[in-house]
C-alpha positions as CSV (number, residue, x, y, z in Angstrom):
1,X,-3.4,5.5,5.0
2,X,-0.6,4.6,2.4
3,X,0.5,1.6,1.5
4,X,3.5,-0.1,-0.1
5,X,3.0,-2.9,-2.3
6,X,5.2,-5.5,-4.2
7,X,2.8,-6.1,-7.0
8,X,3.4,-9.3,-9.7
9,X,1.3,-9.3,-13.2
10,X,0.6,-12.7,-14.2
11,X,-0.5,-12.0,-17.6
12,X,1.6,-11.5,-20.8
13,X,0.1,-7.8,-20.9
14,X,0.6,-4.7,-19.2
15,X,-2.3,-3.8,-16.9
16,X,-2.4,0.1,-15.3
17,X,-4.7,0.3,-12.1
18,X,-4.6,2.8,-9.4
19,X,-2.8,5.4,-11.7
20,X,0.3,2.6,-12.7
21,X,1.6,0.6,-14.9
22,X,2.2,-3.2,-14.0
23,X,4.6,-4.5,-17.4
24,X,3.9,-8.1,-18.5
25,X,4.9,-10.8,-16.2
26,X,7.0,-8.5,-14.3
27,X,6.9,-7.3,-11.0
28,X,6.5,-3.6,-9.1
29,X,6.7,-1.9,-5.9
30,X,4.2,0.7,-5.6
31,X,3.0,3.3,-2.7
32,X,-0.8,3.9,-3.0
33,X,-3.7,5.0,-0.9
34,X,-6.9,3.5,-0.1
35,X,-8.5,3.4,-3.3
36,X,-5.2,2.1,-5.6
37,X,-5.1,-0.4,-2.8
38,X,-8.5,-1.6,-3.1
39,X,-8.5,-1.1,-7.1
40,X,-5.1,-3.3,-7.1
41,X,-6.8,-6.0,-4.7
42,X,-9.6,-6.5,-6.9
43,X,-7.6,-7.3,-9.8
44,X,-7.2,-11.2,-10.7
45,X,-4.6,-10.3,-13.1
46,X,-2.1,-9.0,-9.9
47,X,-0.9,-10.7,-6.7
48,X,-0.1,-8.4,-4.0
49,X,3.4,-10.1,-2.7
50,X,4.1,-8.2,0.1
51,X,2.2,-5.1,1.8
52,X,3.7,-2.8,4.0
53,X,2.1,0.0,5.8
54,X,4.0,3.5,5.4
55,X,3.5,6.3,7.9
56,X,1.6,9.5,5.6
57,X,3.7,12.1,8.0
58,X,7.3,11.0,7.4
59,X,7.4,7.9,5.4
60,X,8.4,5.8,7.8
61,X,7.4,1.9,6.7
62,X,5.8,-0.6,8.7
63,X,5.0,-4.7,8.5
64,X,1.6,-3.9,10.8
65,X,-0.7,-1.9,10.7
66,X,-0.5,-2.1,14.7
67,X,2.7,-0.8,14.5
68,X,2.1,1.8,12.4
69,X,-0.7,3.2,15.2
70,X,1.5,2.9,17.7
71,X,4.5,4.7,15.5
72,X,1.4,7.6,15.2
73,X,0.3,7.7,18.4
74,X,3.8,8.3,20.1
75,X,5.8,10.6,17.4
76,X,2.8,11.9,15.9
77,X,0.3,12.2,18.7
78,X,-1.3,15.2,17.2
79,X,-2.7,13.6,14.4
80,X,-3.1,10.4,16.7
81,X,-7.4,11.4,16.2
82,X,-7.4,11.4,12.8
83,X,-6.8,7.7,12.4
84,X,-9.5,5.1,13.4
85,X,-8.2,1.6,14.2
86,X,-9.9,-1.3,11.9
């Protein structure tokens, strides 16, 4: 699963996790997968301000994670399997 993230570095220093680079007190939009989500999450230096949910077959972006099933299961039905709802 991919994600899009709008990322904000509360410290005066830049901070690189999940393969980026956050500037200081700045902020960052960012597509990542499971583990640069997770690595980003468990950061106190960042606050994930928005997360949206992007389709890994065309890109398409969603608010929920529902949505982005359903979006799977109807246009994509053949990889419909290979995604376990959570």
């Amino acid at each position: 699963m991919l994600y899009e993230l709008d990322v904000k570095n509360k410290i005066g220093e830049n901070v690189y996790r999940a393969n980026e680079r956050f500037r200081a007190r700045g902020n960052e939009r960012v597509v990542t997968d499971e583990a640069g989500f997770r690595e980003i999450k468990a950061c106190s230096s960042l606050i994930i301000e928005k997360l949206l949910f992007v389709c890994p077959y065309c890109k398409k972006v969603f608010d929920k994670k529902k949505g982005l099933f359903t979006h799977i299961n109807m246009a994509h039905p053949e990889h419909a399997h290979n995604f376990s709802k959570e």
